[in-house]
C-alpha positions as a Markdown table, in Angstrom:
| # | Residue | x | y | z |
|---|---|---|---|---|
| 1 | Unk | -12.6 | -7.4 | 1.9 |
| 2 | Unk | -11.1 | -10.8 | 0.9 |
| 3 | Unk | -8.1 | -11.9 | 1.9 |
| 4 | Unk | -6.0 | -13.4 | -0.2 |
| 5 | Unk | -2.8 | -14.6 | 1.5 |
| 6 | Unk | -2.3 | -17.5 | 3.5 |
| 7 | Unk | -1.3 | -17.2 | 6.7 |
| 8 | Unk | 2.8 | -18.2 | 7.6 |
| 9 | Unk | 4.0 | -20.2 | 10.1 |
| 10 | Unk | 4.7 | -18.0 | 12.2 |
| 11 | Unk | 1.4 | -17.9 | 14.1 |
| 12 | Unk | -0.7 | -15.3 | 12.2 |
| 13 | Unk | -3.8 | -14.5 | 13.0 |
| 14 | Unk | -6.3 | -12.4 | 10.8 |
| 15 | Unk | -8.8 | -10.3 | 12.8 |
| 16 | Unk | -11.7 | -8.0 | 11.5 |
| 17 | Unk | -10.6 | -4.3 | 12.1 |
| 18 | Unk | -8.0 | -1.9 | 11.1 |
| 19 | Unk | -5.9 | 0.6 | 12.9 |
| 20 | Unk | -7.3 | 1.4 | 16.0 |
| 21 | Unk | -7.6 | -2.6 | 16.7 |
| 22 | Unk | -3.7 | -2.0 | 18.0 |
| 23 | Unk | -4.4 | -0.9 | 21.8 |
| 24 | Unk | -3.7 | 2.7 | 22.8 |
| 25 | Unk | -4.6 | 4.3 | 19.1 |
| 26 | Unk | -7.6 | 6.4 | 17.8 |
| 27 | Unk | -8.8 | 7.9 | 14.4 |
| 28 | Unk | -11.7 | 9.2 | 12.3 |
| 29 | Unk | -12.6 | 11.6 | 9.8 |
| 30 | Unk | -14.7 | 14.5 | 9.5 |
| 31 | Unk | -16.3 | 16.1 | 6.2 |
| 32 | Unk | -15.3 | 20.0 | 6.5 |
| 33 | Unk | -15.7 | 20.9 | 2.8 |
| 34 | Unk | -12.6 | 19.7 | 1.1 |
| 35 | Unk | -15.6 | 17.3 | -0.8 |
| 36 | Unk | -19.1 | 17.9 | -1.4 |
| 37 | Unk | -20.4 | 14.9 | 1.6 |
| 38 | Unk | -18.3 | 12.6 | 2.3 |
| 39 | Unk | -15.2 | 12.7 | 5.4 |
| 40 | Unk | -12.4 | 14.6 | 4.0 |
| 41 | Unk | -10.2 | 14.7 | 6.6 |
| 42 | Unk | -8.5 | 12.1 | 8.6 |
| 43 | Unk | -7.0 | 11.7 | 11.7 |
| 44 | Unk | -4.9 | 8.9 | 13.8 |
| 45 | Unk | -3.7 | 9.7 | 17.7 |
| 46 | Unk | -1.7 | 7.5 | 20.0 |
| 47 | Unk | -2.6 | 7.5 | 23.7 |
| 48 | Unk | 2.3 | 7.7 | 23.8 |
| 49 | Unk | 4.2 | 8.8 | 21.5 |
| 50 | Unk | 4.7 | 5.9 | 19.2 |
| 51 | Unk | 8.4 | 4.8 | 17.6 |
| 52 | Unk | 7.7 | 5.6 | 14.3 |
| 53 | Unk | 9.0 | 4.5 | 10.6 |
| 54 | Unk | 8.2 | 5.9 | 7.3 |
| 55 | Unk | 9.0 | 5.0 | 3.8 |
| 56 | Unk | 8.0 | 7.5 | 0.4 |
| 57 | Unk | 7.4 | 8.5 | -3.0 |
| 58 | Unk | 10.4 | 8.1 | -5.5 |
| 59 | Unk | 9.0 | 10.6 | -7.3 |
| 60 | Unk | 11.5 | 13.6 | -7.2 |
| 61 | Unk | 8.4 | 16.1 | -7.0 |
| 62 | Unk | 7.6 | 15.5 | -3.5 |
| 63 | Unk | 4.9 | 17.0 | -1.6 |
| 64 | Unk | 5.2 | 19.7 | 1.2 |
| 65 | Unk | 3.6 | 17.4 | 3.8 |
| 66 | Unk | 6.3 | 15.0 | 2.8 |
| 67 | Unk | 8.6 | 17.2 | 3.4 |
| 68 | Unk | 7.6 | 18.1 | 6.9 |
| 69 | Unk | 6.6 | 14.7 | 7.9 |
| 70 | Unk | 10.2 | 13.6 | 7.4 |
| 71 | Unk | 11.4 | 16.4 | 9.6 |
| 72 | Unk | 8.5 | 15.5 | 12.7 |
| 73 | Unk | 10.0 | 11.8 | 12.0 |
| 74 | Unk | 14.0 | 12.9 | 12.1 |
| 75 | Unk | 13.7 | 15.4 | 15.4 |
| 76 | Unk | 12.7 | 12.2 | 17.6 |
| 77 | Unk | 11.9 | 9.2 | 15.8 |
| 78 | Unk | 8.5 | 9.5 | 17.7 |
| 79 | Unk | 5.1 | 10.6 | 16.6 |
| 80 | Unk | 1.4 | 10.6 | 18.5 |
| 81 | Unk | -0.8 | 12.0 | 15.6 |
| 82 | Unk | -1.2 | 12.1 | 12.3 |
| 83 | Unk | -3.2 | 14.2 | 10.1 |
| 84 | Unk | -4.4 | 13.8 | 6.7 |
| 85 | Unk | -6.6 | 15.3 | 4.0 |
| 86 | Unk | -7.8 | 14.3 | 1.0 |
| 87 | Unk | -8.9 | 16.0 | -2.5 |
| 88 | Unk | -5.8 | 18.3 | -2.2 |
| 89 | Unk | -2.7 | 17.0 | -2.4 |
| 90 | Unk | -0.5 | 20.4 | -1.7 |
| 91 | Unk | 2.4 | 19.3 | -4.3 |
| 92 | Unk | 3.7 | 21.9 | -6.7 |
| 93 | Unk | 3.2 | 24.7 | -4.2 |
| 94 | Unk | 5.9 | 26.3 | -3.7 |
| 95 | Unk | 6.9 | 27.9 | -0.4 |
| 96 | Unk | 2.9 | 28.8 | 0.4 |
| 97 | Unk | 2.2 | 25.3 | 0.2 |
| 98 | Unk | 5.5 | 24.3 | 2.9 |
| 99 | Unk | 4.1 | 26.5 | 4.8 |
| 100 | Unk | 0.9 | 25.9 | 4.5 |
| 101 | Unk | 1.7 | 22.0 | 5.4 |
| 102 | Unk | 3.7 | 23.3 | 8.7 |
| 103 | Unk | 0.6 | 25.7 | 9.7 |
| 104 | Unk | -1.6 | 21.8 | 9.2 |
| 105 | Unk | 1.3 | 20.5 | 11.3 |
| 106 | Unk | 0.6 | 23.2 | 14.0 |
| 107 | Unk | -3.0 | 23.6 | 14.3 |
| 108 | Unk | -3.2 | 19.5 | 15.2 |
| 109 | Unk | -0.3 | 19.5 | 17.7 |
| 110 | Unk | -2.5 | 22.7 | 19.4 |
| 111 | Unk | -5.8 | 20.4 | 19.0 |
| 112 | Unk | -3.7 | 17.6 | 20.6 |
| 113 | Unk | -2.0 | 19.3 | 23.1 |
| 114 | Unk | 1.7 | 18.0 | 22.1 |
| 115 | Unk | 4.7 | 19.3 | 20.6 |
| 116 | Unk | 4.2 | 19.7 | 16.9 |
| 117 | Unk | 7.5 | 17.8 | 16.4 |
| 118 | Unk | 5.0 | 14.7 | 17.8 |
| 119 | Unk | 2.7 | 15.1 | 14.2 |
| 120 | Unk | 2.8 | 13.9 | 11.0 |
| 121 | Unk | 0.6 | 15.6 | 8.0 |
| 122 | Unk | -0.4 | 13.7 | 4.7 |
| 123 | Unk | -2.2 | 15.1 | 2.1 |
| 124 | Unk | -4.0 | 13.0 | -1.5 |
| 125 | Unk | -5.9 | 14.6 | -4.1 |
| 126 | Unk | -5.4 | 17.3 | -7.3 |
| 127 | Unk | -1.5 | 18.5 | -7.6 |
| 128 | Unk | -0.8 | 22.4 | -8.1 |
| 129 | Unk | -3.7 | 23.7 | -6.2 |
| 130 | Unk | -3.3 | 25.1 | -2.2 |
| 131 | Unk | -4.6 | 23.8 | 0.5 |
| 132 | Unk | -7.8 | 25.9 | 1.5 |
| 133 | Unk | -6.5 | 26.9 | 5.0 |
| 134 | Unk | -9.8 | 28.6 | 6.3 |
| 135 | Unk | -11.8 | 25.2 | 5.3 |
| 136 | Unk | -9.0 | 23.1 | 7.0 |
| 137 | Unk | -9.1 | 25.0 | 9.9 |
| 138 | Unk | -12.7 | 24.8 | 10.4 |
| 139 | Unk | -12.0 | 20.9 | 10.2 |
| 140 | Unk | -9.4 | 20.5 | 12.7 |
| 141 | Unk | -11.9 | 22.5 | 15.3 |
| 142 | Unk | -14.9 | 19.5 | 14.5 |
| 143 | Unk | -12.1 | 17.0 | 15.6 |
| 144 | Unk | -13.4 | 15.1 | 18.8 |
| 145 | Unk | -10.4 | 12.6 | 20.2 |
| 146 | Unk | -13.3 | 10.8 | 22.0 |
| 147 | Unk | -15.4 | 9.8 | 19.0 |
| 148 | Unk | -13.4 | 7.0 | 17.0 |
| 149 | Unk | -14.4 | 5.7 | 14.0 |
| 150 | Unk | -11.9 | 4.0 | 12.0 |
| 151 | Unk | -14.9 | 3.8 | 9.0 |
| 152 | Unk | -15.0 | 7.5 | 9.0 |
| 153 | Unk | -11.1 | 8.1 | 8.6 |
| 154 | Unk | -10.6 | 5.3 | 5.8 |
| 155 | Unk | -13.6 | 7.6 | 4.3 |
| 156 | Unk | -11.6 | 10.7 | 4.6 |
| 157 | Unk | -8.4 | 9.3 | 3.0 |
| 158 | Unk | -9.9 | 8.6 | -0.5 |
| 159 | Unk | -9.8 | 10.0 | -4.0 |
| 160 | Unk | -10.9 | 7.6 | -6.4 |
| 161 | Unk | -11.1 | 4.5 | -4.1 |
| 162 | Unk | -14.5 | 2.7 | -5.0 |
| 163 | Unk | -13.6 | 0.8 | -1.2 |
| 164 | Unk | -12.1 | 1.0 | 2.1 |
| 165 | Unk | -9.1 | -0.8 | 2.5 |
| 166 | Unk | -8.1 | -2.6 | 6.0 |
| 167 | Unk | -6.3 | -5.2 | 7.3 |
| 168 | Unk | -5.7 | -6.7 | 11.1 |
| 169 | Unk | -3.4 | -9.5 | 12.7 |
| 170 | Unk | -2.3 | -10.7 | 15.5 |
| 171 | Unk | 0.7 | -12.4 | 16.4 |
| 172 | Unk | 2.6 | -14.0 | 20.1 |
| 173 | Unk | 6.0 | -12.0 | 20.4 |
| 174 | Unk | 7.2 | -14.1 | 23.5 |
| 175 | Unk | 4.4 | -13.8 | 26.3 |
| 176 | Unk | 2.5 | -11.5 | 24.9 |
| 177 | Unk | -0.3 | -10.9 | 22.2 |
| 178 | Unk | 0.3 | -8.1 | 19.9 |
| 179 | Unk | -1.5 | -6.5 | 17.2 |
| 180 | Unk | -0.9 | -5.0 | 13.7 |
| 181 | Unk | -3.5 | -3.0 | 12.2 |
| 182 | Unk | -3.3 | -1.3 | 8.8 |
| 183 | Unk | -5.8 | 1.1 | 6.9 |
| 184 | Unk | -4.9 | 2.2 | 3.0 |
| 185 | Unk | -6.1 | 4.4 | 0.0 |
| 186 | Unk | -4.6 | 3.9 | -3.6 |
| 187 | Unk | -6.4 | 3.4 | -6.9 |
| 188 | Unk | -4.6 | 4.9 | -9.4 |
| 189 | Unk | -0.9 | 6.5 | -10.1 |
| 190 | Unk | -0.1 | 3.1 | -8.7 |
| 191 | Unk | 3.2 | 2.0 | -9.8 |
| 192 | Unk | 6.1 | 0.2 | -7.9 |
| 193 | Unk | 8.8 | 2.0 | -6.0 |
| 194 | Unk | 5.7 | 3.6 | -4.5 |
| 195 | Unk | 3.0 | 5.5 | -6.0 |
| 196 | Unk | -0.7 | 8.0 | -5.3 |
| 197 | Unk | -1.0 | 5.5 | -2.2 |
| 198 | Unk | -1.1 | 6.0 | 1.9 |
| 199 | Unk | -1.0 | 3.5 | 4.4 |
| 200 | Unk | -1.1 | 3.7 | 7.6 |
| 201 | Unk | 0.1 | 1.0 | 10.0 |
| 202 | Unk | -0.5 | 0.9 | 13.6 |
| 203 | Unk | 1.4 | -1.7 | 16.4 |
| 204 | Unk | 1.2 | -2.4 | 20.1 |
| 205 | Unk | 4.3 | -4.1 | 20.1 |
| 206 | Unk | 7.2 | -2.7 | 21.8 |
| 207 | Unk | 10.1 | -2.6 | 19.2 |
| 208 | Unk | 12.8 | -0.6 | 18.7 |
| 209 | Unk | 13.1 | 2.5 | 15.9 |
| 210 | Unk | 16.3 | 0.7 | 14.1 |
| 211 | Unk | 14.4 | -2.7 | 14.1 |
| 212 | Unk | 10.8 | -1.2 | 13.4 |
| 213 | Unk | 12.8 | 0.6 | 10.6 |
| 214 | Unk | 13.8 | -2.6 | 8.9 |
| 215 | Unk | 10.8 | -4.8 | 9.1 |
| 216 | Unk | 9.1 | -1.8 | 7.5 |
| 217 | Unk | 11.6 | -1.3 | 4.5 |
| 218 | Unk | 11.5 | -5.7 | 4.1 |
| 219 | Unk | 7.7 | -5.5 | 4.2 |
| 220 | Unk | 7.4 | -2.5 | 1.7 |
| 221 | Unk | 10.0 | -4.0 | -0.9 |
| 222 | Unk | 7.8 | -7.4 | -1.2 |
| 223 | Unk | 4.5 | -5.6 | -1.6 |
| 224 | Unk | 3.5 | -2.2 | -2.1 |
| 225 | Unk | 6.7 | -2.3 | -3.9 |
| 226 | Unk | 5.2 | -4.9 | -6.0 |
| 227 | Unk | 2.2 | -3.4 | -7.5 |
| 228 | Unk | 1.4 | -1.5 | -10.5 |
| 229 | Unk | -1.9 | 0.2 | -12.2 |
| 230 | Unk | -0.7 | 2.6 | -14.7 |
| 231 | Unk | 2.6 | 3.2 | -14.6 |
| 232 | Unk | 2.5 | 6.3 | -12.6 |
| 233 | Unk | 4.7 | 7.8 | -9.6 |
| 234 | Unk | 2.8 | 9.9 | -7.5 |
| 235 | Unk | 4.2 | 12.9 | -5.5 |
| 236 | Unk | 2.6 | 11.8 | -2.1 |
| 237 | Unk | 3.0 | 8.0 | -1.5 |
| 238 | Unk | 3.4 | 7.1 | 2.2 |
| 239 | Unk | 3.8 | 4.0 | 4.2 |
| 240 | Unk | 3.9 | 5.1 | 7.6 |
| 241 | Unk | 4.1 | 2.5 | 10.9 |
| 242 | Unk | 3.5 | 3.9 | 14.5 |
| 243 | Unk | 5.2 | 1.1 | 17.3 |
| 244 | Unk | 3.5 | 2.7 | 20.8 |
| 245 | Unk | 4.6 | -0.7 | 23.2 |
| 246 | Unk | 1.1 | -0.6 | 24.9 |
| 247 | Unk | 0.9 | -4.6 | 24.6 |
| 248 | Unk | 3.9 | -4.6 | 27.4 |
| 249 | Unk | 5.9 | -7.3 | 25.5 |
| 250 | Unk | 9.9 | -7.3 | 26.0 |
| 251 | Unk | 11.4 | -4.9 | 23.3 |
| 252 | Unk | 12.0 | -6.3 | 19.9 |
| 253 | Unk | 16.1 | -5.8 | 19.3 |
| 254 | Unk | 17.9 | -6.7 | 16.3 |
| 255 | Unk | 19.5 | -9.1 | 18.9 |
| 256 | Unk | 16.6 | -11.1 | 18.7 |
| 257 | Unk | 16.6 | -12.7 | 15.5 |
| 258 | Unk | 13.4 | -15.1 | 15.9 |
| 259 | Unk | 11.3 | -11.9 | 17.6 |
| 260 | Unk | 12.2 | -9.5 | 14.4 |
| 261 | Unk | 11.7 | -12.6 | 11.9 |
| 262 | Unk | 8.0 | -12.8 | 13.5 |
| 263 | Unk | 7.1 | -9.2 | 13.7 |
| 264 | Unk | 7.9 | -8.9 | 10.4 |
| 265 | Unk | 6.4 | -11.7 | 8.6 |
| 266 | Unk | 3.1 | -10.4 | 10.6 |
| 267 | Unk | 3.8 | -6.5 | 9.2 |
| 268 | Unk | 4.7 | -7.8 | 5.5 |
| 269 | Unk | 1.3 | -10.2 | 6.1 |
| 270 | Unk | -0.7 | -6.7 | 6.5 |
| 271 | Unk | 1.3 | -4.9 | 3.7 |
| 272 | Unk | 0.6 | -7.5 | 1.5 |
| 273 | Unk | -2.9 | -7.7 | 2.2 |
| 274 | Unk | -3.3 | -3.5 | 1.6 |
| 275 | Unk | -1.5 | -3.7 | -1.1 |
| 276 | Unk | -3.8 | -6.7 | -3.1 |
| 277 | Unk | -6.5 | -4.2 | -2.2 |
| 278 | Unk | -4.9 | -1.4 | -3.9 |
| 279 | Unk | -4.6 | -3.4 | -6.8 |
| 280 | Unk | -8.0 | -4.8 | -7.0 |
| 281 | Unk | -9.5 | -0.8 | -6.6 |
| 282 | Unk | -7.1 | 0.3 | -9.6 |
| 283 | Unk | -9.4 | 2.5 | -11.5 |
| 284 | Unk | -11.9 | 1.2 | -13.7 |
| 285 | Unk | -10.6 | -2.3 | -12.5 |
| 286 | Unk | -12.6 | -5.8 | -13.1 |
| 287 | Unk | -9.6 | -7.9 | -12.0 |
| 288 | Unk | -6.7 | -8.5 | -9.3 |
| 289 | Unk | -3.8 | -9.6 | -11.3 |
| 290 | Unk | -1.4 | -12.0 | -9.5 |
| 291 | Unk | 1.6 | -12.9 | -11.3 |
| 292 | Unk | 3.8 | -15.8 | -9.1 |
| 293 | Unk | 7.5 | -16.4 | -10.0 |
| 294 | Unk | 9.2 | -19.2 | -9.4 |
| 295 | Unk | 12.7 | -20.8 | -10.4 |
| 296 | Unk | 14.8 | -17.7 | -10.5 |
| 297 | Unk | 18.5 | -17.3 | -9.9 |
| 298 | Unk | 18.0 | -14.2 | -8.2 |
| 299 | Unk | 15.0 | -13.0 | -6.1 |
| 300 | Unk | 15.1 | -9.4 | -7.6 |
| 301 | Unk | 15.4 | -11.0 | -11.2 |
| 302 | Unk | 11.9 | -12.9 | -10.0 |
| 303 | Unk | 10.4 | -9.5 | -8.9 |
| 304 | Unk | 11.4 | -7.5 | -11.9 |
| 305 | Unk | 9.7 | -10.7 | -14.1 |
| 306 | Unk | 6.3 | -10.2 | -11.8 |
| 307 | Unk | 6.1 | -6.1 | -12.5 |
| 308 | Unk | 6.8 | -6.4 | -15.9 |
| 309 | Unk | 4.1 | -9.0 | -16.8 |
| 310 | Unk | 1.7 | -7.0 | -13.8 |
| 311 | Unk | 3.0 | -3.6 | -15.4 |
| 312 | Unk | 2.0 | -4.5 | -19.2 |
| 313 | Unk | -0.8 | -2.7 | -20.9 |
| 314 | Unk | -1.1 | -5.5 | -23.4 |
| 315 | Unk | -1.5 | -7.9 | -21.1 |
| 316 | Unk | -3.7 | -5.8 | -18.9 |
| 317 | Unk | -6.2 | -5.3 | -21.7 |
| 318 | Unk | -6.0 | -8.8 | -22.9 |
| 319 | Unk | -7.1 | -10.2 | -19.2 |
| 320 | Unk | -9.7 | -7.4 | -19.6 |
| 321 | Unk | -11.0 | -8.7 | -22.7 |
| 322 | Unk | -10.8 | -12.3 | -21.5 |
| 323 | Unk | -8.1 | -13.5 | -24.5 |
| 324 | Unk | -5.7 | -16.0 | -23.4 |
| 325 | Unk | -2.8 | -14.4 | -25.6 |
| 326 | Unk | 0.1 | -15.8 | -23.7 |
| 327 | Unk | 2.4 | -13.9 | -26.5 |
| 328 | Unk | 1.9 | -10.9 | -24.3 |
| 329 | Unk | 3.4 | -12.8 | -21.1 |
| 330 | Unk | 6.4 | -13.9 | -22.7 |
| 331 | Unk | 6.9 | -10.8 | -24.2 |
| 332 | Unk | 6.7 | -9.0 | -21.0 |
| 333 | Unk | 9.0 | -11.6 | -19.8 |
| 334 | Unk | 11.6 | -10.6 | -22.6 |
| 335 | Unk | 11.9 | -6.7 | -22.1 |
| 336 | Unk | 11.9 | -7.3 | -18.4 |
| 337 | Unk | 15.9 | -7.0 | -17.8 |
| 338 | Unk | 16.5 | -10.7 | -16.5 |
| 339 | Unk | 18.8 | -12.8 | -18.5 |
| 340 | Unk | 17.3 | -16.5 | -18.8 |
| 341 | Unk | 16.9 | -19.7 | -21.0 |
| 342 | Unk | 13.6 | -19.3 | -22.9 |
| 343 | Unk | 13.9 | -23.2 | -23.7 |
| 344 | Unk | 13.5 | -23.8 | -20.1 |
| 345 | Unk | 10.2 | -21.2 | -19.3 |
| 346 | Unk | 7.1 | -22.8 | -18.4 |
| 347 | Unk | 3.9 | -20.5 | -18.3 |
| 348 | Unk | 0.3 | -21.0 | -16.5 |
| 349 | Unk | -2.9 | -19.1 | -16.5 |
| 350 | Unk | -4.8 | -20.6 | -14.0 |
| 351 | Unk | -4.1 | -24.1 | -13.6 |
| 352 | Unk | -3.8 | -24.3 | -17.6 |
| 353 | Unk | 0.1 | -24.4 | -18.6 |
| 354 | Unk | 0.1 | -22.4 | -22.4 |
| 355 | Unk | 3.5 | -22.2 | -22.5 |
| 356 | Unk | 6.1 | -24.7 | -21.9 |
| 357 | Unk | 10.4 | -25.3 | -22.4 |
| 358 | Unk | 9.9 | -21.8 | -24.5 |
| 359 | Unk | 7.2 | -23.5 | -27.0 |
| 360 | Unk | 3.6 | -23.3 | -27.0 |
| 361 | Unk | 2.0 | -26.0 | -24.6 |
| 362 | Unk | -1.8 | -27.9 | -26.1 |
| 363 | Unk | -3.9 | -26.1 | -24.4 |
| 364 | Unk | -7.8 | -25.2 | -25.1 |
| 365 | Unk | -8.2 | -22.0 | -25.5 |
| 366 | Unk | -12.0 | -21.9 | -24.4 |
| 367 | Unk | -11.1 | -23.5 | -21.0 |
| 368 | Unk | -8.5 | -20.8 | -20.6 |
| 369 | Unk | -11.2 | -18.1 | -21.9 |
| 370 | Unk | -13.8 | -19.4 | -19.4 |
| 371 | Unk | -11.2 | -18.7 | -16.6 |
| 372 | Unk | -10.7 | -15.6 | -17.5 |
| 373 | Unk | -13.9 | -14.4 | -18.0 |
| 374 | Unk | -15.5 | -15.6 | -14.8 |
| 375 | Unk | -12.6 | -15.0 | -12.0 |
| 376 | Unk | -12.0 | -11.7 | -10.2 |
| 377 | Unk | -8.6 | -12.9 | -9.6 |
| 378 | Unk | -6.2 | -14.1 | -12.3 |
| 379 | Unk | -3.5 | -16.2 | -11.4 |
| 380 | Unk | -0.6 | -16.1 | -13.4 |
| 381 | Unk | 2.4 | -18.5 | -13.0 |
| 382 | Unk | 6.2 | -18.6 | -14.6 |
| 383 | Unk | 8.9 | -20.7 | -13.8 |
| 384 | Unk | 12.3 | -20.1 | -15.0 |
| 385 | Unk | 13.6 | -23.4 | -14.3 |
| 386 | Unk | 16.5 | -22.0 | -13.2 |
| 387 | Unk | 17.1 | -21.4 | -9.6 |
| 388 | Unk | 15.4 | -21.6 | -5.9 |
| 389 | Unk | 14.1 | -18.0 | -5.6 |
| 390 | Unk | 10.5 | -16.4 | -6.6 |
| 391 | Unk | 8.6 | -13.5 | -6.0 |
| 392 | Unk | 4.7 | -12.4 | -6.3 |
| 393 | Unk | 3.7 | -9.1 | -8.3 |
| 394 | Unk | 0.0 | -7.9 | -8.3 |
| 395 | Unk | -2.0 | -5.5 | -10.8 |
| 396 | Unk | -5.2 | -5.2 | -12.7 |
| 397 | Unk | -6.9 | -5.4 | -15.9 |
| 398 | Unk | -7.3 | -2.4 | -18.1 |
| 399 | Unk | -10.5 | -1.2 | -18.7 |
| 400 | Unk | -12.1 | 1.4 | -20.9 |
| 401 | Unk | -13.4 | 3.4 | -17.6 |
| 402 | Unk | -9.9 | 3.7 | -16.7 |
| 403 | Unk | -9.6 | 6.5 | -19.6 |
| 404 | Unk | -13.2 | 8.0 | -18.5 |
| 405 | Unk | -12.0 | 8.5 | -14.6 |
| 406 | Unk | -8.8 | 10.2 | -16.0 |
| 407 | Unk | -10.3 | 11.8 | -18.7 |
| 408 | Unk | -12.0 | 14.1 | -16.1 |
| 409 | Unk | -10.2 | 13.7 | -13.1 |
| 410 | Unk | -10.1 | 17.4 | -12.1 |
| 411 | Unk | -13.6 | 18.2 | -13.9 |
């Protein structure tokens, strides 16, 4: 997959892989009839219990394996396996499907041979229906801890994906070499604030929970909480990290400022690399949408500017159709909330500036057409001209398979 971001100066270093590049960690995926072929179910295991961070749905329907995730996450603050399945998403189901989520929760801990407290279960697919405990059963016995294949388990975590989605770095935190490693699904119900999207992050570093707790929550708010598809808050959304110290650095503490700076640039570095990913595989997508804000007063107000252009369907299906109407940007621009001087906005598609102090800019339209039409990946750039801060929001176009997928998502 292409990577889009450059790398910081804090010593990044992209590597081929995903989750089980991080030492001590495992995972693959099994088929056991969730789907017709292809891996359905999807496992992660940590040689130690890992310090663990979470963040979820905003959605106020959440899932049962939400719901008992949190609790594995609160009793310790530790977890050494994860489980997930996909095509069901057990949400909407009622006190069969809690329980049903804390027998999945069970059944794993027994296969692993730790305290159930030490798992984590995830579930992605159709909402109301129950999880088909005989057939997930069956799946958990085919498990073998010795047979990793990180292909297999990014398999096993999709619905709609057309592609696996991983990233891997590595970083120096003092003497030592540590590694972040990151696998996703998401392709539509993709909206900020979270949305029908796991990720799964995976770290050799030693850091503490509070600190590994708010690199997360910084990394999450400037990417996956920057992306949109359709609107749409799913009930599942996940962004899990697992911290098991195999790499033998010195703790990471919130005393150390320049440690905590580091890991988190590399963790936001992996988000943000998932999360262009999601947004590329949004259904029926032709396009990655970037939308760069610059000159803000506020960094929130820049952020809000990004998902509202990102977020439009007007604009979506103008990038679609290859129609450089920048009416639809400013528009988007307008509704968004931020108070600004629209004789100070400049506008670019590409490298083309349409739009500048508030007034159309001479611009050919074919040249902007042509860019359009022949990029995967649309730039988009707004300055407000009226502060330091900016912010990046990414989407996709809107295409007419987007209503076919979702026309017969459950048929």
């Amino acid at each position: 997959m292409e990577t889009y971001t450059e790398v910081t100066d804090v010593g990044i270093e992209p590597k081929e892989g995903g989750l089980t590049s991080a030492k001590g960690f495992h995972a693959g995926g099994v088929h056991c009839g969730f789907k017709r072929k292809r891996p359905d179910l999807g496992w992660i295991y940590s040689d130690a219990p890992a310090n663990t961070a979470a963040v979820y749905t905003t959605n106020q329907f959440q899932a049962a394996p939400l719901q008992v995730t949190k609790e594995s996450i609160a009793q310790e603050k530790r977890i050494q396996g994860v489980l997930i399945n996909s095509a069901v998403a057990n949400a909407c189901t009622g006190e069969e499907g809690l329980q049903n989520a804390y027998q999945m929760r069970r059944w794993f801990a027994e296969k692993l041979g730790i305290q159930p407290h030490l798992v984590a279960v995830n579930s992605t697919g159709v909402i109301g229906e129950q999880l088909p405990m005989d057939t997930l059963a069956a799946g958990i016995e085919q498990i073998n801890l010795h047979d990793t294949d990180e292909k297999n388990f990014e398999r096993a975590i999709l619905t709609t994906d057309t592609f696996t989605k991983n990233v891997c770095v590595q970083v120096q935190i003092g003497e030592e070499q540590i590694t972040i490693g990151g696998s996703a699904k998401g392709s539509g119900m993709i909206e900020p604030n979270m949305a029908t999207m796991l990720a799964f992050l995976t770290t050799d570093a030693a850091i503490e929970q509070e600190s590994l707790d708010a690199a997360l929550k910084t990394a999450v708010n400037k990417t996956f909480n920057c992306i949109t598809v359709d609107g749409d808050t799913s009930t599942n959304d996940t962004v899990m990290v697992m911290a098991n110290g195999m790499a033998t650095n010195t703790p990471i503490t919130s005393r150390d400022l320049n440690q905590c700076r580091v890991f988190t640039e590399a963790l936001t570095y992996v988000c943000r690399e998932l999360a262009k990913q999601i947004a590329r595989d949004g259904e029926g997508a032709t396009k990655l949408i970037e939308v760069n804000v610059t000159g803000a007063q506020l960094q929130s107000d820049a952020r809000a500017i990004g998902k509202a252009i990102v977020g439009s369907s007007l604009v979506k299906t103008a990038i679609y159709g290859s129609d450089p109407n920048w009416g639809r940007i400013i528009c988007a621009i307008g509704y968004s909330g931020v108070a600004l001087d629209t004789c100070n906005l400049e506008v670019a598609i590409g490298d083309v500036k349409v739009v500048e102090n508030g007034m159309p800019a001479a611009f050919a339209d074919g040249v902007v057409t042509e860019y359009l039409r022949y990029n995967e990946q649309i730039v988009i750039t707004v300055n407000l001209h009226s502060g330091t801060q900016s912010a990046s929001a990414w989407g996709c176009d809107l295409s007419y398979d987007y209503v076919k997928i979702n026309a017969s998502y459950r048929t």
